[in-house]
N, C-alpha and C positions, 0 to 999 in steps of 0.2 A: 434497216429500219428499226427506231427504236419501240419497243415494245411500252405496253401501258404502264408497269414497275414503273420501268427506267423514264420515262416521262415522271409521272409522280415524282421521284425521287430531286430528279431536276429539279422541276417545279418550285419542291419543296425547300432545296437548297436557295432557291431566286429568290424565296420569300424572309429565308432567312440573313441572307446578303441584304434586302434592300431593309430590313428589320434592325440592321446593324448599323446601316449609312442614314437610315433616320435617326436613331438615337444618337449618331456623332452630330450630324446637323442641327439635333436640339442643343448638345452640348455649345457647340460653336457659335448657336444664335444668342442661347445664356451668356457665355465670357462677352461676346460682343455686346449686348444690354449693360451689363455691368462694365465693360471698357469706356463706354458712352455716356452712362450714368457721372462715373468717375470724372471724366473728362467735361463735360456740359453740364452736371449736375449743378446745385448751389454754392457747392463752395468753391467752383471755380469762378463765382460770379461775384466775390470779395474783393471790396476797390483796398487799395493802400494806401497810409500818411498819402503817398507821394502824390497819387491820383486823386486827389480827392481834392490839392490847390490847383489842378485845372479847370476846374469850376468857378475860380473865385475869379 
């Protein structure tokens, strides 16, 4: 059986594990905003010469 320390201890480690896989998942939601951004933002939404005589 483990004793109150060693619970604690655990504990504390879980807290510090799931403390670190938050901070990665912030990381990884920022690149993805900005991968997105980059991708669908405005200036991927610039027509060219070429595009622009399908209108006419």
């Amino acid at each position: 059986m483990i004793n109150s320390s060693e619970r604690d201890k655990e504990i504390d480690l879980l807290h510090q594990k799931i403390q670190v896989k938050d901070q990665r998942i912030e990381q990884l939601e920022n690149l993805l905003l900005q991968a997105r951004q980059q991708h669908f933002g405005t200036s991927s939404e610039k027509l060219s010469p070429d595009q622009i005589t399908l209108f006419n």
